[in-house]
N, C-alpha and C positions, 0 to 999 in steps of 0.2 A: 474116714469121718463122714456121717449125715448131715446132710444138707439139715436136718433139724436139730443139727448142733451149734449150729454155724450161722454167728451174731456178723450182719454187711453194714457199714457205713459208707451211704452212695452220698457222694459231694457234687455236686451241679447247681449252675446258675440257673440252669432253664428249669422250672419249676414242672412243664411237661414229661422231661426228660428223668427226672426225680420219679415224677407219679409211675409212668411204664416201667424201669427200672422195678422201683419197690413192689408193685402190682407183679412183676415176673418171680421176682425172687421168693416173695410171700405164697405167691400161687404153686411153685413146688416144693414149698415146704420149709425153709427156711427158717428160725428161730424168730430172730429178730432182724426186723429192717428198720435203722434210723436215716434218714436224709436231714440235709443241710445244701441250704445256697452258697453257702461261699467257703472259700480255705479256711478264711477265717474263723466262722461258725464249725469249721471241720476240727480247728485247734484245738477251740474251746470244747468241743467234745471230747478230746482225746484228755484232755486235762482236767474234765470236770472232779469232783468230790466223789462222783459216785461211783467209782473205778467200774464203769462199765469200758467194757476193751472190745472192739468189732476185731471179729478173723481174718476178715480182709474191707481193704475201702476199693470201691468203684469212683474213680476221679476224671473229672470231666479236664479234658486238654485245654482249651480256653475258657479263661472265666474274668470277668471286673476285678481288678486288685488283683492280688495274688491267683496264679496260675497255676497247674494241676502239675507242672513240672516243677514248678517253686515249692508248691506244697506236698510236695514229694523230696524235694530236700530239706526243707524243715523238718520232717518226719521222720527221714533218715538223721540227722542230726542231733536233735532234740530228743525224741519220744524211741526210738528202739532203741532198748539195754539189750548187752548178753543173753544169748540166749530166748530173747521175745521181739522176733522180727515178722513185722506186720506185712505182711502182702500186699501192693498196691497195684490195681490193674489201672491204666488211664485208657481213657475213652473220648475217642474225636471222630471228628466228619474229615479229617486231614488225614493222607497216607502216605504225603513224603517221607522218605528217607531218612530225611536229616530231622523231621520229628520224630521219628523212632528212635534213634540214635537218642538223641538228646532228654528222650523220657527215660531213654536205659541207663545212659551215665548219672542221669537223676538219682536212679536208686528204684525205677518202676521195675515191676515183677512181671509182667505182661503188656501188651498194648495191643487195642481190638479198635478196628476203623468200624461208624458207621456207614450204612445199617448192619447190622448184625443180630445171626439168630440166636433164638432162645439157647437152642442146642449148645453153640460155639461160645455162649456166655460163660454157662454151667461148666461145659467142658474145661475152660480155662480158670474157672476160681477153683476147683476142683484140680487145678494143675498145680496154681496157686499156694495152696492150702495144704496140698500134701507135701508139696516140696520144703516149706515151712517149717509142718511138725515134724520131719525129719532133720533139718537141722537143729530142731529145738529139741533133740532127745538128747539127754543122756549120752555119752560113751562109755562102750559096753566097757569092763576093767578087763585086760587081759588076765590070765592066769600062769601061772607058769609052771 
């Protein structure tokens, strides 16, 4: 899949962090980039009327209110059916152990410490994303 297929929804409190994110992803090509400050704003995207659906979210690890681990189990919870499972990468300044751990049992798809480069961003929604639409295909029918 092209990066110019490929609808992100970046979630951050830090509004700087938002701007560079979207500013990287738009700048290689990327379809659509929507940001939002909080999990909550992140919800209500994911629920709005206009069934716009991102291919994967870029989630910030600490945030006001609900938390990028939190809203990584709501996510899983609520919003993936069968067969349309969203990719969530979280993103922190933190690289304990037991944060990793704990964003995975969440239901996170990846976890990238800052800083981090452009390269290792792409490289992993790209990990992301394909891992994804292969679980979301089809099984092929045997024959016999």
């Amino acid at each position: 899949m092209a990066f110019s297929d490929l609808k992100v929804l970046v979630v951050d409190d830090n509004a700087n962090m938002r701007r560079l994110l979207s500013t990287i992803l738009l700048g290689v090509g990327f379809a659509q980039v929507r940001d939002v400050g909080s999990a909550n704003e992140a919800l209500d995207t994911l629920n709005n009327d206009e069934g716009w659906r991102p291919d994967v979210m870029l989630v910030d690890y600490v945030m006001d209110g609900l938390d990028g681990v939190q809203l990584t189990r709501r996510v899983r919870q609520d919003y993936d059916q069968p067969g349309q499972h969203l990719p969530i990468i979280i993103i922190t300044g933190y690289s304990e152990l037991w944060r990793l751990n704990e964003a995975r049992a969440a239901g996170a798809d990846e976890f990238i410490v800052k800083p981090f480069s452009t390269p290792n961003l792409l490289e992993r929604i790209n990990r992301v994303v394909i891992a994804a639409s292969q679980q979301q295909q089809p099984k092929a029918m045997l024959s016999a």
